[in-house]
C-alpha positions in Angstrom: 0.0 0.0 0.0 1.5 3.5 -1.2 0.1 6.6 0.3 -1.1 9.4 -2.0 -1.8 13.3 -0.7 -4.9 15.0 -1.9 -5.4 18.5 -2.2 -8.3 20.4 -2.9 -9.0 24.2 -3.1 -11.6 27.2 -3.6 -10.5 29.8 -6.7 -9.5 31.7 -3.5 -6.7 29.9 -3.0 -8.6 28.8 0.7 -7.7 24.5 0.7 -10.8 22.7 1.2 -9.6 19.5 1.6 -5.4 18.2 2.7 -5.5 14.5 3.4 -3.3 11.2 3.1 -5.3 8.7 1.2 -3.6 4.9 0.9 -4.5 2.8 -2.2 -2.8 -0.4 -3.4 -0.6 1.7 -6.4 -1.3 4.5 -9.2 -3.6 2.4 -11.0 -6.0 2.0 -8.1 -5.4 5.8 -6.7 -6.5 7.0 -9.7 -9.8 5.0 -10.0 -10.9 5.1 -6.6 -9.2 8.4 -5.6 -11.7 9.7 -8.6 -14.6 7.7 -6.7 -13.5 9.8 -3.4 -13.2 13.2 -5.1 -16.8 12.8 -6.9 -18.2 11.8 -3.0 -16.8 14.7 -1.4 -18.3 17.1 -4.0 -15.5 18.5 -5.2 -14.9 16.9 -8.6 -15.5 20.8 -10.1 -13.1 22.5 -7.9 -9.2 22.7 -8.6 -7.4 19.4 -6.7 -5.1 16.9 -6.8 -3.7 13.9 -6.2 -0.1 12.8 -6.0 1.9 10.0 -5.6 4.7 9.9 -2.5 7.1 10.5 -5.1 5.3 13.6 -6.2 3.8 11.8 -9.5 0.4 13.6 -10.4 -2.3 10.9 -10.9 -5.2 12.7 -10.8 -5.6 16.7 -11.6 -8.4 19.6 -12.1 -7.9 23.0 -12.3 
């Protein structure tokens, strides 16, 4: 299991969201991390999801 840091943000710059999420590897962050993002309601607002290595997986703007 690899941990992965999501970050997500208001056009304000004010973060919304800072967690450490833990999925089995990038394949698996990006398709479940997606599931997470869309549940917390925040699929429309700038975020993102990296890797430990600092790898983007998952990004919106």
């Amino acid at each position: 299991m690899e941990n992965y840091r999501f970050t997500a943000f208001e056009k304000t710059g004010e973060t919304l969201f800072d967690e450490v999420w833990t999925f089995e590897n990038d394949a698996a962050a990006k398709i479940n991390g997606q599931q997470q993002i869309e549940e917390k309601g925040v699929a429309e607002k700038t975020h993102r999801l990296v890797n430990a290595a600092g790898k983007l997986i998952l990004f919106h703007v």
